[in-house]
N, C-alpha and C positions, 0 to 999 in steps of 0.2 A: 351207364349212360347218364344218370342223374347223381348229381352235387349238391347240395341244401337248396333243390328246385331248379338250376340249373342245366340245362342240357347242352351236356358237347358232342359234337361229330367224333366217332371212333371209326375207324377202322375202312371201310372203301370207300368209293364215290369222294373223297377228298385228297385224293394226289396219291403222286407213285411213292410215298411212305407218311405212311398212320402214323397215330399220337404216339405209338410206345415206340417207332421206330423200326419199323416191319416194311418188307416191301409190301405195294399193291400195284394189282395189274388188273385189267378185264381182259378176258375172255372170251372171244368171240366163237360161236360155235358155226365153224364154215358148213352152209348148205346149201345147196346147189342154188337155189333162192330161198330167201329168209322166209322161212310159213309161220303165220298165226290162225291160232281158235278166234281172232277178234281183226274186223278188219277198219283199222282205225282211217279217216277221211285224210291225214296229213303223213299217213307213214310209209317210210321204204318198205315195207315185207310185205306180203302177199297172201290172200285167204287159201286155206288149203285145197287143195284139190279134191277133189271124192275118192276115196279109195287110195288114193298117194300114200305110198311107204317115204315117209318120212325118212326112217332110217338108211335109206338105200340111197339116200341124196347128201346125204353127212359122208365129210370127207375131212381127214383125223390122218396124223402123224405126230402122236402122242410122243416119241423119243425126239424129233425135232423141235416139237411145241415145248418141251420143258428142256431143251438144250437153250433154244432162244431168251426162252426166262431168265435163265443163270448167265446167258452172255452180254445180256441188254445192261445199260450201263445204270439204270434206275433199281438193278435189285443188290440189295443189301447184301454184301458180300457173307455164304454161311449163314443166312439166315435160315432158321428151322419154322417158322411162323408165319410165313409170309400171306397175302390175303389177296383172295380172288373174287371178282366182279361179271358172273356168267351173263351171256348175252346171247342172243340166236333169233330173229324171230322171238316166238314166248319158246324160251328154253322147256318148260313143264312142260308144252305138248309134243313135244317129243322126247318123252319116258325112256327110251333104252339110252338115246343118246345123252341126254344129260347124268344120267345116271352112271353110264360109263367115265364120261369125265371127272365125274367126282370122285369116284373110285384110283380112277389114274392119278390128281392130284393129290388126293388121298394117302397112297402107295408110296410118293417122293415126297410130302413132306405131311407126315400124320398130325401137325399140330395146328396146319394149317388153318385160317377160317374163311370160309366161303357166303359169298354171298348171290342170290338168283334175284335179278329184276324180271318180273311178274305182271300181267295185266291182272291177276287176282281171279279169272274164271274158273282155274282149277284147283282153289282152294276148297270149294265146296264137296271135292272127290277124297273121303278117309283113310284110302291109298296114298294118296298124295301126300297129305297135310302127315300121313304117319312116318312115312319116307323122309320128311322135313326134317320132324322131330327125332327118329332117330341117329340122322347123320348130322345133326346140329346144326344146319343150314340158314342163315337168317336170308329173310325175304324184302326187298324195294318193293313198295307195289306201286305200280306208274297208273296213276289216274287223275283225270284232273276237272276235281270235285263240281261246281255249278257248270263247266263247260263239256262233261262226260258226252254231251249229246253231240259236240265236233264231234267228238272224236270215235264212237263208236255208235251214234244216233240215239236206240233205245235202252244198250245196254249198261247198266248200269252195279257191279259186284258188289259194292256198299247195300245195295238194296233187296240183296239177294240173302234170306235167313241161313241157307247150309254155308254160304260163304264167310259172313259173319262169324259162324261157329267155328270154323275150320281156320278163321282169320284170331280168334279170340283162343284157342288153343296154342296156334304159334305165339301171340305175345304174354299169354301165360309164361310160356319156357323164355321167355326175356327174347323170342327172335324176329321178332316186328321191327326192323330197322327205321326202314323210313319211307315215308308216302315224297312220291316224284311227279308234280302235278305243271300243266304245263298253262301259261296266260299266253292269250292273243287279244285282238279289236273285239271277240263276241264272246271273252271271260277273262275280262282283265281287272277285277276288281279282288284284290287282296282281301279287302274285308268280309265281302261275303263267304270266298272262299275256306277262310278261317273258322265263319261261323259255319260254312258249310263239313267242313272236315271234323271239329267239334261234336256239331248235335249225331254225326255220323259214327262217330268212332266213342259215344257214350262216355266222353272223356269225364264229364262231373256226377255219375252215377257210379252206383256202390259195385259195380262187376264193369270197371271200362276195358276198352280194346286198347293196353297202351303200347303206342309207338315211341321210337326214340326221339325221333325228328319228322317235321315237315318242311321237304322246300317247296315254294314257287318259284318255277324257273322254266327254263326251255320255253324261253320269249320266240315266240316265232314271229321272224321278221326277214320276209321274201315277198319276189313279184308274182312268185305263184300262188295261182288263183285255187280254193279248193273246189272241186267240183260236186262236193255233195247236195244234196237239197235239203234247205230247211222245213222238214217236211210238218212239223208242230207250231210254228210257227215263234220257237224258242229267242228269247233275246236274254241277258244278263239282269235286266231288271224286271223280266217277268215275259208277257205271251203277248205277242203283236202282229194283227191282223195281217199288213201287209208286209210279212215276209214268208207268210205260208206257200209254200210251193215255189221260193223263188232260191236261187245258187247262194251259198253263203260265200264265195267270193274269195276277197284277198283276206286272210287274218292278222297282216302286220297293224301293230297298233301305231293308231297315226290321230290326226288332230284333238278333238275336246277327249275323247277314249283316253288319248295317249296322256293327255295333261291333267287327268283324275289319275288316274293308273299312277303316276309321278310323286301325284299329290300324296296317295295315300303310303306310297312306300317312305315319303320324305316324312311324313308324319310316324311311321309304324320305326324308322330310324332315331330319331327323337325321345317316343314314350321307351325305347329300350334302353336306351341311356341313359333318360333321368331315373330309371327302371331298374335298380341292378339285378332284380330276384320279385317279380309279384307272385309267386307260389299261386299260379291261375293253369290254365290249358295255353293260355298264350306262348307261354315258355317253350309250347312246341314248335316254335318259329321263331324262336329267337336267333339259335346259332346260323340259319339259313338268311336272315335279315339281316344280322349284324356283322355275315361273311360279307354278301353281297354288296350290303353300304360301308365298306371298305377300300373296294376295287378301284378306287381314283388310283393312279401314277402311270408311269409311264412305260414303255413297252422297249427291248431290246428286238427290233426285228431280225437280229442276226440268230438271235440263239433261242426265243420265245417263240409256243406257237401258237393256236390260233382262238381265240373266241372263247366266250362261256365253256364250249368242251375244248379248252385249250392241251389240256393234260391227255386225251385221246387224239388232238390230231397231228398227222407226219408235215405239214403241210405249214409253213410260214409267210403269211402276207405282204405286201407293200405295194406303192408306187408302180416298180418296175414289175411286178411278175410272182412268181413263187419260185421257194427254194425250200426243197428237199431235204427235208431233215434226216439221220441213219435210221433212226428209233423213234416211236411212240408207247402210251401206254397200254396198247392193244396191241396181243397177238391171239391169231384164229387157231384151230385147233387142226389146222393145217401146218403151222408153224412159223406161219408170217404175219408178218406187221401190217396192221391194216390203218386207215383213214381214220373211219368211225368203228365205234363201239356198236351202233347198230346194224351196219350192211358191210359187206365185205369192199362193193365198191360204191362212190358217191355220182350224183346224177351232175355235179357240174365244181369239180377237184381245183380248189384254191380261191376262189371266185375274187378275183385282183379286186383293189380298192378303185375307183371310176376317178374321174377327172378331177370333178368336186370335191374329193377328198384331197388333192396335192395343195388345196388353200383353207382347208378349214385346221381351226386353233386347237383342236382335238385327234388329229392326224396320229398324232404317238400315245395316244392314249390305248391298252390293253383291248378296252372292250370297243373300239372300231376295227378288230377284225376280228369277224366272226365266222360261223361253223362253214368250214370246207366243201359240206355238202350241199349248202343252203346258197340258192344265186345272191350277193346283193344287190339289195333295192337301186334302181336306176337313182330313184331320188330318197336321200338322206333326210329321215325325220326322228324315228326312233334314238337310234345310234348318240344323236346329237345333242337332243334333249336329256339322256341317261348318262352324260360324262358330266353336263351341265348340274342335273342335281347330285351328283355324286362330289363335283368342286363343291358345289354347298356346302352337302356334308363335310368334307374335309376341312373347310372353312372353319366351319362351328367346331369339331374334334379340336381342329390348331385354336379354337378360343377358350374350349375349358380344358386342354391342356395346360396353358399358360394361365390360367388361373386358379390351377387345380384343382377343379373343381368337378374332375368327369369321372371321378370313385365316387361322390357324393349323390344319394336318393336327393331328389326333390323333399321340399319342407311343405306342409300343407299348414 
């Protein structure tokens, strides 16, 4: 994963084929509804039931599922290596099931490598984390560092010492892939978040927890309102009176939030570039920064499909309506092709572009259609401001290209 301080994305979570030229696919583990150990304020799955056999709710056509694989037009013909991205609810808390799957993929291509996204609770279990390490498994773990309290109120895995341990043994064996953290309006600030993932993961101490990558991503930007309560009275820059006990609301980032938020990306795009290599913990954001402030161009609606998780959805946007793609990068373990990577099915499928989009001057632009599963917003804020500073960027690129000057460190 690392280059003389460098770090590049390898292998899932980057499209349907990796750096060496592998297929990749995620894996969605079909159950009856998606169950989590953790029940996060903005997600499709659902707290477990008491006493609920989990396993008896998983539904598997393992000969279909890897028939689908080999006929989808994204996997590499004859490939012996190809890389899998497991999903289910928390795939770990259901122990036979995931473990079955691995074994199945296992069976049909032994060279495979796999990867499980993780809310990180069952890392603290030495069953678990040994089951990791012997079947060579690398781990996403989805947390999303200063704003952990959306998303699951008090709990917080970072802060928990067996998890640590059991988190610190996996990136021993090099299989700490990469933290999957998500900004909204009430944790939208990059920089903390940086320094929060840092001082967490004892990145500049002599036994750190190293990861390969950090992204911020999985912008959430809808008219649904969350219904959790702030019950701490938690805000991004610290603890304020008056929002103890009150709804935390919509999370789409929108006015002065959304134009800091901006700011700091458009600046963290910049220091990377004049930047080629600072040998710091920063590094661990770079390739997630430097993908992202890339994304300006423009969008094929015929044959592209949708948003941030465009490479997971079947589903292609526009003007008129949705159209129906054959394939996506998700197939369940049922043997179909799914929407999303997290739920089998989505609360509101295609969510067409509104009115106000057939006149604005970013209309073709990639990142104005986004997740399938996510309504969009009646009214356009986010969306329009993020094509705007990504022209920037592209701007500045097309100016030390032509000067040549965007291989060269800054001169102090």
């Amino acid at each position: 994963m690392f280059d003389n301080g460098i770090i590049h994305c390898e292998g899932g979570f980057s499209g349907n084929v990796n750096g060496k030229g592998h297929s990749s696919f995620s894996i969605l583990m079909d159950i009856d509804s998606e169950y989590c150990n953790m029940m996060c304020s903005y997600c499709c799955c659902h707290p477990s039931e008491k006493k609920v056999d989990l396993y008896s709710r998983y539904t598997k056509d393992y000969p279909k599922m890897i028939a689908k694989i080999k006929e989808s037009p994204l996997f590499v013909k004859g490939d012996t290596m190809p890389h899998f991205d497991l999903w289910g609810g928390e795939p770990l808390f259901n122990t036979q099931a995931v473990q079955e799957l691995v074994d199945v993929l296992r069976k049909e291509w032994p060279e495979c490598t796999i990867t499980i996204s993780t809310n990180g609770l069952l890392l603290g279990a030495k069953h678990i984390v040994d089951w990791i390490l012997e079947n060579k498994i690398s781990i996403q773990l989805s947390h999303d560092g200063i704003g952990q309290w959306i998303r699951s109120q008090e709990v917080d895995p970072l802060e928990k010492p067996l998890i640590l341990e059991g988190l610190k043994h996996i990136a021993d064996a090099g299989l700490f892939a990469a933290v999957n953290c998500t900004l909204s309006y009430y944790n939208s600030s990059w920089y903390k978040n940086i320094d929060y993932f840092i001082q967490h993961l004892k990145y500049n101490t002599k036994d750190p927890i190293k990861v390969g990558y950090i992204k911020l991503n999985h912008i959430y930007n809808s008219d649904y309102d969350i219904k959790a309560v702030n019950t701490k009275g938690r805000w991004q820059d610290g603890f304020r009176e008056d929002l103890v006990g009150k709804p935390i609301g919509n999370l789409a980032l929108r006015g002065r939030v959304l134009d800091d938020y901006l700011q700091e990306f458009f600046s963290l795009a910049m220091f990377f570039r004049s930047n080629p290599n600072t040998h710091s913990p920063m590094e661990l954001f770079r390739s997630y920064i430097m993908e992202q402030s890339k994304r300006w161009g423009t969008v094929d609606e015929t044959k592209q499909s949708a948003g941030a998780c465009r490479a997971y959805q079947s589903y292609v946007h526009n003007i008129e309506g949705n159209y129906k793609s054959p394939h996506t990068f998700v197939i369940t373990t049922s043997g179909e092709y799914s929407e999303c990577n997290l739920c089998t099915s989505v609360d509101d499928p295609g969510s067409p572009m509104t009115e106000e989009c057939s006149t604005c001057r970013y209309k073709d632009q990639r990142e104005c259609h986004g997740c399938g599963s996510m309504r969009r917003p009646s009214k356009c804020e986010y969306l329009y401001k993020f094509c705007q500073t990504l022209e920037k960027i592209h701007l500045v690129d097309m100016m030390r290209n032509n000067n040549g000057s965007n291989t060269q460190p800054c001169q102090k």
